[in-house]
Backbone as JSON Lines, residues from 0, in Angstrom:
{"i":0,"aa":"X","n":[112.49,168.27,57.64],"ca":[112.93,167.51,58.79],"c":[111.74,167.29,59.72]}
{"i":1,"aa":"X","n":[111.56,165.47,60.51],"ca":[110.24,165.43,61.14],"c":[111.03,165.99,62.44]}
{"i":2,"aa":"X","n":[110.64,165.89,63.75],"ca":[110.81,165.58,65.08],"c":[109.69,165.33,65.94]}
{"i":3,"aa":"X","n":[109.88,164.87,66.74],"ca":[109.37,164.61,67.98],"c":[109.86,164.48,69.27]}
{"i":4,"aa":"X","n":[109.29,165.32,69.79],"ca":[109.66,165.75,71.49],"c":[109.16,165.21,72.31]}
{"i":5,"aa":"X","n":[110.04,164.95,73.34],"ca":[109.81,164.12,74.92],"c":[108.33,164.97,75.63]}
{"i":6,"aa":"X","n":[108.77,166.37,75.6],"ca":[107.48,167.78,76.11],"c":[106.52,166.85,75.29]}
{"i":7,"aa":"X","n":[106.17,167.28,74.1],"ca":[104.71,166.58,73.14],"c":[104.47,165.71,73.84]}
{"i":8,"aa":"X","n":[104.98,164.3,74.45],"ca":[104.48,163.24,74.71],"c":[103.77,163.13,76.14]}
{"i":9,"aa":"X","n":[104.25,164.41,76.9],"ca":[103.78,164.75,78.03],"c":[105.14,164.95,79.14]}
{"i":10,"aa":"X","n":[106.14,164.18,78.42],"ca":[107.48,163.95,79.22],"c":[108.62,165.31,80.0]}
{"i":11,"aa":"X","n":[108.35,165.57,81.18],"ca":[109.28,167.14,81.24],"c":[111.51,166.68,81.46]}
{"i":12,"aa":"X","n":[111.36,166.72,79.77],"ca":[112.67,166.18,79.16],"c":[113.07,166.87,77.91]}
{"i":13,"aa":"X","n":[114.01,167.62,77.43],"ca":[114.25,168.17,76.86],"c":[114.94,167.24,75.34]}
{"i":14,"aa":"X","n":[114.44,165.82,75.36],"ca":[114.92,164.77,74.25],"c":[114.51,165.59,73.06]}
{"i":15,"aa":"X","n":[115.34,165.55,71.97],"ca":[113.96,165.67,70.49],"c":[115.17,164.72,69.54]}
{"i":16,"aa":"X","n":[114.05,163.75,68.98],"ca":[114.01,162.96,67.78],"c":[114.18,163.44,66.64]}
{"i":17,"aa":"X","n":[114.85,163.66,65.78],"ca":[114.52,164.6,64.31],"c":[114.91,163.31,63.19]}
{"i":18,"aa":"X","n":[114.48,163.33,62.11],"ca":[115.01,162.8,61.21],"c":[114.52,162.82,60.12]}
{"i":19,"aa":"X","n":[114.52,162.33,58.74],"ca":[114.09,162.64,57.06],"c":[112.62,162.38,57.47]}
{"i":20,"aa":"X","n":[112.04,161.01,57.87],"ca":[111.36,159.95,58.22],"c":[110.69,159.98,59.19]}
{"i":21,"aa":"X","n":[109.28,159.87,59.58],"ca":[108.74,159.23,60.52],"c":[109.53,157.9,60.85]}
{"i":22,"aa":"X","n":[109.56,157.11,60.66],"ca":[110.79,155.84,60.68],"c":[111.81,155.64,61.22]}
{"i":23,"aa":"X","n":[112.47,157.27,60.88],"ca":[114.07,157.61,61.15],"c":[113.55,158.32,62.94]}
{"i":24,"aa":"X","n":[112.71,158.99,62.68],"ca":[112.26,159.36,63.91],"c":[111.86,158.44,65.38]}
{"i":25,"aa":"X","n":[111.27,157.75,64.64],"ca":[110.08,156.7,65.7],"c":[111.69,155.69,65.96]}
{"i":26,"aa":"X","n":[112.5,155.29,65.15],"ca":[113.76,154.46,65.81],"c":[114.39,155.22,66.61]}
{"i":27,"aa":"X","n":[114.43,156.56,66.63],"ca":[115.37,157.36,67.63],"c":[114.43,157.66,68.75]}
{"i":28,"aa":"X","n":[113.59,157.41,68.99],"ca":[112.83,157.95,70.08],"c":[112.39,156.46,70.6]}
{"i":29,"aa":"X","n":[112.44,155.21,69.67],"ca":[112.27,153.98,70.79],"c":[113.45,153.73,71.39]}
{"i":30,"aa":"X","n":[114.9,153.87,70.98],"ca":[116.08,153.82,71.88],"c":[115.97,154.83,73.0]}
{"i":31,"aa":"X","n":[115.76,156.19,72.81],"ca":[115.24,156.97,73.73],"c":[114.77,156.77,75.34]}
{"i":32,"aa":"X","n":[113.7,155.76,74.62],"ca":[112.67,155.96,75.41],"c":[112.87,155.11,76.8]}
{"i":33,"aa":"X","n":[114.04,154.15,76.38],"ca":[114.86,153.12,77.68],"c":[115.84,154.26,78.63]}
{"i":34,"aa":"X","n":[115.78,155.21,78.15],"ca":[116.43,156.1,79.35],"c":[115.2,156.74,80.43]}
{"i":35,"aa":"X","n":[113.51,156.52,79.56],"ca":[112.47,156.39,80.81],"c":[112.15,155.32,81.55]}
{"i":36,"aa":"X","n":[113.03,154.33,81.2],"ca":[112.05,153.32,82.0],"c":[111.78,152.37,80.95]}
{"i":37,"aa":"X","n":[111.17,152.61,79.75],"ca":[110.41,151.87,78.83],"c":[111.21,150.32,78.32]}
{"i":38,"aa":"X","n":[110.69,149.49,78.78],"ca":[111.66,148.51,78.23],"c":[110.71,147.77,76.95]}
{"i":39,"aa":"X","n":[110.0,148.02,76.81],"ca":[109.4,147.66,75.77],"c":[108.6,148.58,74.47]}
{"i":40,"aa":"X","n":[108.97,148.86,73.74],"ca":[107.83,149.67,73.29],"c":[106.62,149.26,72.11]}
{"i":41,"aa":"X","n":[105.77,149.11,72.46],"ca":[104.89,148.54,71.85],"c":[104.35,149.4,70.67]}
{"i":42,"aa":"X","n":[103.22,148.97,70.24],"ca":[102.72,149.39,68.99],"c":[101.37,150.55,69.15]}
{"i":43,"aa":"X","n":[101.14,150.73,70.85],"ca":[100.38,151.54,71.43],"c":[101.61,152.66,71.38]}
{"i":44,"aa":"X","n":[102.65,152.93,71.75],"ca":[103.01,153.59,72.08],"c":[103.31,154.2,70.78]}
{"i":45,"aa":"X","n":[103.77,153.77,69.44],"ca":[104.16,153.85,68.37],"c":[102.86,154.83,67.39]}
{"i":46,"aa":"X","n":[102.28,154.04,67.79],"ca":[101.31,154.77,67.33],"c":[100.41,156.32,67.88]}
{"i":47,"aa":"X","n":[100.71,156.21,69.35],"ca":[100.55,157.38,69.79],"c":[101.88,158.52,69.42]}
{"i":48,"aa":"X","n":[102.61,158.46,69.26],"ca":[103.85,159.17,69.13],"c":[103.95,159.53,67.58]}
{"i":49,"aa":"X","n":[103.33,159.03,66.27],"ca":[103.45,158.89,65.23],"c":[102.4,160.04,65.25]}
{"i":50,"aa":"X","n":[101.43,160.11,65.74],"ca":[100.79,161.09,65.71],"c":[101.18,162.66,66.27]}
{"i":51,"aa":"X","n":[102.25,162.71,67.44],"ca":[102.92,163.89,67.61],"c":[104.18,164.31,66.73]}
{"i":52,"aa":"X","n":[104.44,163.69,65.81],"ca":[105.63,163.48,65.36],"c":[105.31,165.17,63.94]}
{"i":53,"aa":"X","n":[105.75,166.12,64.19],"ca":[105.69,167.46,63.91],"c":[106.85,167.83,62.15]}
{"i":54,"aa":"X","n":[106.68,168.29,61.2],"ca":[107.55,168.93,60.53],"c":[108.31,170.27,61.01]}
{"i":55,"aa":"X","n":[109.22,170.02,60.92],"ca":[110.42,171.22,61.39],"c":[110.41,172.51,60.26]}
């Protein structure tokens, strides 16, 4: 199982993303990420986050 956490990204939010997939992950954490604010998420952001994205 991957995840990725709101904490990792710098965020003090207790969110975590999990899924089979980087993929499955990175879609649950761009819906996510409109509960910060984010109305867009780009391919900067995608790519920074792909890199925190941890095995469970």
């Amino acid at each position: 199982m991957k995840v990725l956490r709101c904490k990792d990204v710098g965020v003090d939010c207790d969110f975590e993303a999990h899924g089979k997939t980087v993929d499955e992950v990175l879609k649950k954490a761009k819906v996510h990420a409109k509960d910060h604010g984010i109305k867009r998420v780009t391919e900067d952001y995608l790519k920074s986050w792909r890199k925190l994205i941890r095995n469970e």
